[in-house]
C-alpha positions, 0 to 999 in steps of 0.5 A: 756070770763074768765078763768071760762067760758073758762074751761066750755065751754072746758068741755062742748065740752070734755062731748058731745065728750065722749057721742058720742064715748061711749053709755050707752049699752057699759057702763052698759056692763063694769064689775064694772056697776052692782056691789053690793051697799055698805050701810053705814047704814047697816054696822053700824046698822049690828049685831056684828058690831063696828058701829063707823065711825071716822077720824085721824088727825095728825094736825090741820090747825086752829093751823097753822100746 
């Protein structure tokens, strides 16, 4: 058995012990289970909005950082 095999049989078993100590009624009744869906897509087609998504880097790993 490899390392790989042994990580997925231990989350397997991590899994199976989460399902069986938490039902799906506890989950949906959290307060994070029914919050509004956030779309990227509305926020960038909304009126009045910037509709620009970019990203900053400071430095580039392909120039040997």
């Amino acid at each position: 058995m490899t390392i790989l095999d042994k990580i997925v049989a231990e989350k397997r078993q991590e899994v199976a012990r989460r399902e069986a100590e938490t039902s799906v009624a506890a989950l949906q009744a959290q307060p994070g289970f029914m919050r509004p869906v956030l779309s990227a897509r509305a926020a960038l087609t909304a009126a009045g909005s910037t509709g620009i998504i970019a990203e900053f880097k400071r430095r580039s790993p392909s120039k040997g950082v």
